[in-house]
C-alpha positions as CSV (number, residue, x, y, z in Angstrom):
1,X,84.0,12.6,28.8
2,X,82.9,14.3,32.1
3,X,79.5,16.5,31.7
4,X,80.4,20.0,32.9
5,X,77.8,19.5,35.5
6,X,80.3,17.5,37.6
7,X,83.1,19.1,36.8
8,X,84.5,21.7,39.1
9,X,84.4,25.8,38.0
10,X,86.7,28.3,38.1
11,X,87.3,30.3,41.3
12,X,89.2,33.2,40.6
13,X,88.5,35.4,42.9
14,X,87.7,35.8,46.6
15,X,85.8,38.8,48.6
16,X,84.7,39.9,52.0
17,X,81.8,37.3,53.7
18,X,80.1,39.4,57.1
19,X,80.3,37.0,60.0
20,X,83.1,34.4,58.2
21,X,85.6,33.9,56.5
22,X,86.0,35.0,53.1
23,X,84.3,33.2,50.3
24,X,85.7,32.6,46.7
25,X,83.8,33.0,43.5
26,X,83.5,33.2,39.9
27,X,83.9,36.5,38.5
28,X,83.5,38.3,34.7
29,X,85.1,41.7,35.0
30,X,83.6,44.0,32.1
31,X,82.8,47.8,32.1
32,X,79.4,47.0,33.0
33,X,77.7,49.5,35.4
34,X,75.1,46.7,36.5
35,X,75.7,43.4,38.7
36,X,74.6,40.0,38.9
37,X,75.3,37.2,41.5
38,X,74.7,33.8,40.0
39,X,73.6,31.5,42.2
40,X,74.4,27.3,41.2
41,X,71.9,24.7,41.2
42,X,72.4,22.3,44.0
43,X,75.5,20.9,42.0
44,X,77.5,24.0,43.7
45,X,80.2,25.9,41.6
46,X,80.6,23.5,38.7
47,X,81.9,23.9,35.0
48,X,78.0,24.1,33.7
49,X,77.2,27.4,36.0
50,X,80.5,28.6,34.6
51,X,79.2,28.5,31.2
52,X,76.0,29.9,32.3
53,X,77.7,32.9,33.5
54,X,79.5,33.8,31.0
55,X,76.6,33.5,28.8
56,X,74.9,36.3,31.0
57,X,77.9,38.6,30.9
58,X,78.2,38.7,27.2
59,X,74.1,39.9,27.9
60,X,76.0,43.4,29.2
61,X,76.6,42.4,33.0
62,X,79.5,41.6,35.4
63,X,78.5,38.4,36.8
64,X,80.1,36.5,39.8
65,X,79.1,32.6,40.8
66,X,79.4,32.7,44.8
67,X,80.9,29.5,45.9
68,X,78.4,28.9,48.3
69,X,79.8,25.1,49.1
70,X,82.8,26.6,49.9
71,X,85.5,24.4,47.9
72,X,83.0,21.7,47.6
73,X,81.0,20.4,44.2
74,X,78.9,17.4,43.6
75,X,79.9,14.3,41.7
76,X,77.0,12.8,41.5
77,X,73.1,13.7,42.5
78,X,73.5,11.7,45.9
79,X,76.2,14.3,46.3
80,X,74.1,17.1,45.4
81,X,71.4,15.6,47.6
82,X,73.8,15.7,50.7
83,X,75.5,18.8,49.8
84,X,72.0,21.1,49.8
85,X,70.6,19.1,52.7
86,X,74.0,20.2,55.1
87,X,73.6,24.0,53.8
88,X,73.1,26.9,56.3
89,X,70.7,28.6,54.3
90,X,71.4,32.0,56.5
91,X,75.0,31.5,55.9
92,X,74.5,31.4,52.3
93,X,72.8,34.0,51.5
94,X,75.5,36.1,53.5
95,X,77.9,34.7,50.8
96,X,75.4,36.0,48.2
97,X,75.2,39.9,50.1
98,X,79.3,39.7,50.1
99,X,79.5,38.6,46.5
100,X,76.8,41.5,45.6
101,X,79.0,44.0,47.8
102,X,82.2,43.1,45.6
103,X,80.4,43.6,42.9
104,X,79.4,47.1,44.1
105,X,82.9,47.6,44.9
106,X,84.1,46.5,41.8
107,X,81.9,49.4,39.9
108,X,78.1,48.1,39.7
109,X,75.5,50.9,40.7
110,X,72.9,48.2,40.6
111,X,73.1,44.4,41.3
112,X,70.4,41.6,40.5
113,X,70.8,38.1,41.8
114,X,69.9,35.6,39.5
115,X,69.9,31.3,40.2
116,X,68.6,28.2,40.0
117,X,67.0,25.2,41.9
118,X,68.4,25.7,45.2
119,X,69.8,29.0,43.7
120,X,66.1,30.1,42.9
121,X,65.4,29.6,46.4
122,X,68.5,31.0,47.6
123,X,67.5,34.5,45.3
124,X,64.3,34.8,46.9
125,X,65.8,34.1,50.3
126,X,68.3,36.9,49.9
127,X,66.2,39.1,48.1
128,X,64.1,38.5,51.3
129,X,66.7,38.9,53.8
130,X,68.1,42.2,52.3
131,X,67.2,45.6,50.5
132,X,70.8,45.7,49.0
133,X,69.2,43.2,46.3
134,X,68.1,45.2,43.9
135,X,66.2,43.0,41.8
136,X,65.7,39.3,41.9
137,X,65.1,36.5,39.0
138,X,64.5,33.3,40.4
139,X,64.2,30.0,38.5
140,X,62.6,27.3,39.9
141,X,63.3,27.0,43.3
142,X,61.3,28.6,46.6
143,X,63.0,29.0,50.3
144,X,61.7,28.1,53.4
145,X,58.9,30.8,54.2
146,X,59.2,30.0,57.6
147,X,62.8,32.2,57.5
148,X,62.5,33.4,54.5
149,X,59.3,34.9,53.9
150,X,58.0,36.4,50.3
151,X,56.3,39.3,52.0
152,X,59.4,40.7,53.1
153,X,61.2,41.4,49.3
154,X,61.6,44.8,48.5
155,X,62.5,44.6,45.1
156,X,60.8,43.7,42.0
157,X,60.6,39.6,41.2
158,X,60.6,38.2,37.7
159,X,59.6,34.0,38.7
160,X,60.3,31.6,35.9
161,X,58.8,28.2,36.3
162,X,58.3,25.1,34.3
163,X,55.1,24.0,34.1
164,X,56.0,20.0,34.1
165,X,58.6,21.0,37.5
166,X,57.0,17.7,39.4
167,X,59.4,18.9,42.6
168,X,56.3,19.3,44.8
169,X,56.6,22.0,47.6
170,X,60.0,23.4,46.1
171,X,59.0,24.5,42.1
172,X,55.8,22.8,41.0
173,X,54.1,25.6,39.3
174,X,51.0,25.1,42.1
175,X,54.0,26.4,44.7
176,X,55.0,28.6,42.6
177,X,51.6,30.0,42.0
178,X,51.0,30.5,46.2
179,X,53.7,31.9,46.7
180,X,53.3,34.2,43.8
181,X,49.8,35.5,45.4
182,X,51.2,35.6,48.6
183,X,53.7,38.3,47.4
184,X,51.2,40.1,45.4
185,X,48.9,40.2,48.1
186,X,51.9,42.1,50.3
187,X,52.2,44.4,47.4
188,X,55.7,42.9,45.7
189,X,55.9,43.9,42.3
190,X,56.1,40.1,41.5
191,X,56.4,38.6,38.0
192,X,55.7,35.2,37.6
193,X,55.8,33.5,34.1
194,X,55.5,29.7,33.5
195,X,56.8,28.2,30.9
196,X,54.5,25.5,28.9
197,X,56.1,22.3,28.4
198,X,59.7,23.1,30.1
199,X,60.5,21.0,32.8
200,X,62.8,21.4,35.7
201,X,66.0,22.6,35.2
202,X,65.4,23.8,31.4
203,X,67.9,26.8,31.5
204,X,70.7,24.4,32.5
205,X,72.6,23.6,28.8
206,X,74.2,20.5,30.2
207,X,71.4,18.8,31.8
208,X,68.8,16.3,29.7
209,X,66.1,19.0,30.8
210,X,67.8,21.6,28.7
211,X,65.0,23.3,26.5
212,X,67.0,25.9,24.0
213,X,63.9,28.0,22.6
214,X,62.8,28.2,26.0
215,X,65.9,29.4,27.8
216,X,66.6,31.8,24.6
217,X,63.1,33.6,25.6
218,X,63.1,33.2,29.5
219,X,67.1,35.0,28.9
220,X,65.4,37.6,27.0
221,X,62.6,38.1,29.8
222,X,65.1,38.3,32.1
223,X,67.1,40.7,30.2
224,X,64.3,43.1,29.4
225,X,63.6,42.8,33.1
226,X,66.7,44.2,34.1
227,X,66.3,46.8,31.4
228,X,63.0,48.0,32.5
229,X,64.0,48.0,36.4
230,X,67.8,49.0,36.6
């Protein structure tokens, strides 16, 4: 039996993308007031992030999973590897703003963006890129500060790293750490909290990284977050 991290997710829905065509998604319709984009790990719109999804809407949320690969998911890490490596990062995260704009459409006052791995990066780059994010909750994963620079976010930033993450540069806790003084310094209201003992990748249920007393407290975190700032 297939893990759900390389099986493909739903798509069951598909909005307006500025500058291309339009982009499908994942989406969990409730009477919820506030948003949340869920960004994928570098697997893309898989079964897992499904999963993960859903678990956040039953938090109170309507959540949608961009799919920023546009059709594609990986089948392996090589495939994951090669599927990050060829993505337009700008592009992206104009998927993201058109997948937080349905969701304004669609009856959200307020939307967060949420990921992991690449989609920790890709929430600090379009919490970077754009005041329409409201609030941001990246998990291990930091963009390019060349284009995407902390200094620039508007919003408040609630950072969960792992302190064994041994992804040097992307989100070892000493990265993590810069970057984290780096926004303070600019005056971002910028949250970091590092998890002892959790290693990369320990919110993801279907991956041998998965840490469940963790992820139950860095959910909660992020929930309260959202609480206090929406």
């Amino acid at each position: 039996q297939k893990s759900p991290i390389f099986l493909p997710g739903e798509r069951n829905v598909s909005y307006k993308v500025e500058g291309n065509e339009d982009c499908q998604g994942y989406y969990v319709k409730n009477e919820s007031s506030i948003g949340l984009v869920v960004i994928s790990e570098w697997w893309g719109l898989n079964k897992s992030i499904c999963i993960t999804s859903d678990l956040l809407a039953k938090q109170g949320y309507q959540t949608i999973v961009p799919d920023i690969y546009r059709g594609k998911s990986a089948i392996d890490r090589e495939d994951a590897g090669h599927l990050m490596g060829g993505l337009d990062f700008p592009k992206a995260v104009n998927d993201i703003l058109g997948a937080l704009n349905f969701l304004k459409s669609n009856g959200c006052k307020k939307v967060a963006v949420t990921g992991f791995c690449m989609g920790g990066a890709l929430t600090l780059a379009a919490a970077s890129a754009s005041t329409l994010v409201d609030l941001a909750i990246p998990f291990y994963g930091t963009p390019d500060q060349k284009y995407f620079p902390v200094e620039n976010i508007k919003c408040p930033v609630q950072n969960h790293v792992a302190s064994l993450d041994d992804l040097k540069g992307f989100s070892d806790p000493e990265t993590c750490k810069a970057l984290h003084e780096k926004a303070t310094k600019a005056g971002v209201k910028y949250e970091l909290i590092l998890w002892e003992g959790a290693k990369h990748a320990f919110m993801n249920q279907d991956s041998e990284n998965y840490n469940k007393e963790i992820a139950v407290q860095a959910l909660e975190k992020a929930v309260e977050f959202i609480k206090v700032n929406l």
